[in-house]
C-alpha positions as CSV (number, residue, x, y, z in Angstrom):
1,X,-25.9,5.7,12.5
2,X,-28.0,2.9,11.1
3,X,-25.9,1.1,8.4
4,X,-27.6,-0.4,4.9
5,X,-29.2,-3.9,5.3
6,X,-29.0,-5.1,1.4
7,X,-31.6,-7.4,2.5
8,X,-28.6,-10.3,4.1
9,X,-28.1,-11.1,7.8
10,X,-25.4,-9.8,9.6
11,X,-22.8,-12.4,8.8
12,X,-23.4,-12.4,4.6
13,X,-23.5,-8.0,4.9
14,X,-19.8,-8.0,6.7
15,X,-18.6,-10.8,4.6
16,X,-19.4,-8.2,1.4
17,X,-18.4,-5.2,2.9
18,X,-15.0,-7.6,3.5
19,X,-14.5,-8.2,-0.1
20,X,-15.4,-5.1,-1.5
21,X,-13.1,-3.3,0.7
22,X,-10.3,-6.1,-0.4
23,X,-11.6,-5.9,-3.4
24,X,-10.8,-1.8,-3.3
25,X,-7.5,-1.8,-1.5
26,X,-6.1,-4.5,-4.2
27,X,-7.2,-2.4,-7.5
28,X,-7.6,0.7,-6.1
29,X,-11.5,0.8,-7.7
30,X,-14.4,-0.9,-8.0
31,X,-17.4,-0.7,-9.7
32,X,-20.6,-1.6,-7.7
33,X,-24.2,0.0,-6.8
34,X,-24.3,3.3,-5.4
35,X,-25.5,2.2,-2.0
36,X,-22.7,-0.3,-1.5
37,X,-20.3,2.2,-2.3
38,X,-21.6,4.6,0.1
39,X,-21.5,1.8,3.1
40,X,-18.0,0.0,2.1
41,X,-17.0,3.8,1.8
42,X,-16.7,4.2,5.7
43,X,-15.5,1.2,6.7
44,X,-12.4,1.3,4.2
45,X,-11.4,5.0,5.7
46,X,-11.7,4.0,9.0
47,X,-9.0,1.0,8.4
48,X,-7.0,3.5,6.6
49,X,-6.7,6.0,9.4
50,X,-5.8,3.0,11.5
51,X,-3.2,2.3,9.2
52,X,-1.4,5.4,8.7
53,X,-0.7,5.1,12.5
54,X,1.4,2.3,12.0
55,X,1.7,0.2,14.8
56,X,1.7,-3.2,15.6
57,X,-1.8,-2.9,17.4
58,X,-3.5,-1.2,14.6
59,X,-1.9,-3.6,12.2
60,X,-4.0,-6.7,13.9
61,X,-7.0,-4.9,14.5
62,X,-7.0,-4.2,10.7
63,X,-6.0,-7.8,10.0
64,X,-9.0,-8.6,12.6
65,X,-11.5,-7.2,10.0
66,X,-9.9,-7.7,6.5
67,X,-9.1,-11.8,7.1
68,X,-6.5,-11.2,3.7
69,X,-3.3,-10.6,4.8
70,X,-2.5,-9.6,0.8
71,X,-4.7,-6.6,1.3
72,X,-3.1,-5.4,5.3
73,X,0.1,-5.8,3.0
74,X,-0.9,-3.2,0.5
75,X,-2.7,-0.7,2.7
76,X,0.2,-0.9,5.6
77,X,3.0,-0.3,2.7
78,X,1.5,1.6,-0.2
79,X,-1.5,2.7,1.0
80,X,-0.7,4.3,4.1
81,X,2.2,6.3,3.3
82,X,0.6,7.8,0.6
83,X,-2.4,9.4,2.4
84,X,0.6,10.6,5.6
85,X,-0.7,14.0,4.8
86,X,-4.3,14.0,4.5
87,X,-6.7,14.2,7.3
88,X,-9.5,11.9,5.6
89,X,-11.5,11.7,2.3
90,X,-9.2,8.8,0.8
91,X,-12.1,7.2,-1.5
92,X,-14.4,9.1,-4.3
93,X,-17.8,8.2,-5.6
94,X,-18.3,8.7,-9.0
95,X,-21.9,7.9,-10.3
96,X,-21.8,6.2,-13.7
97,X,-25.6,5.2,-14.2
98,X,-28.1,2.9,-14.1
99,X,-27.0,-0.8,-14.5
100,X,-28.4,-2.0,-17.8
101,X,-29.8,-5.4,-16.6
102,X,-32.2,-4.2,-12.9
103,X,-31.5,-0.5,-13.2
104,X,-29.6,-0.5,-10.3
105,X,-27.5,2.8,-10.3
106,X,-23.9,2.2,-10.4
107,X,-21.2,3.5,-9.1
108,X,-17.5,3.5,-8.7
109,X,-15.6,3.7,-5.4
110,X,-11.7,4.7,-6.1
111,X,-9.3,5.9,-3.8
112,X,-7.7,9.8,-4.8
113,X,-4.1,10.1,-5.7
């Protein structure tokens, strides 16, 4: 599946899917355009299936691709036990509108309880 360009490189594009998805894991929402939602929206489920298994290997490999060991703290302990029982769908999109100053439309990312 192609993945959203948001007209950066490689390196600047994983650096903000990175901090949004530390960004989501530490306050449990963000606010952010609709498209960057939908791409940081994959990648933080698949590191929280990784983390609900548990182990040691899965723990580095998720350390590997957050760089903030504040953020593997919280998904490994809170996180992680909290979504044992559910098979996937961890994160909602709400729409909220466009963004009054471009008319980007907005959107916020949040993880169910």
């Amino acid at each position: 599946m192609a993945q959203r360009k948001f007209g950066r490189k490689s390196g600047p594009r994983k650096a903000l899917l990175i901090s949004l998805a530390n960004a989501l894991f530490k306050n449990e929402r963000i606010e952010t355009t609709e498209a960057k939602a939908k791409e940081v929206r994959g990648f933080a489920e698949k590191l929280i299936t990784k983390a609900k298994k548990g182990t040691q290997h899965h723990r580095r490999q998720v350390m590997n691709k957050l760089q903030d060991k504040g953020s593997v703290e919280i998904l490994f302990n809170e996180l992680a036990p909290r979504f044992a029982e559910r098979q996937g769908g961890y994160t909602r999109i709400i729409k909220v509108g466009p963004r009054s100053g471009d008319s980007a439309p907005m959107a916020i990312l949040e993880l169910v309880e």
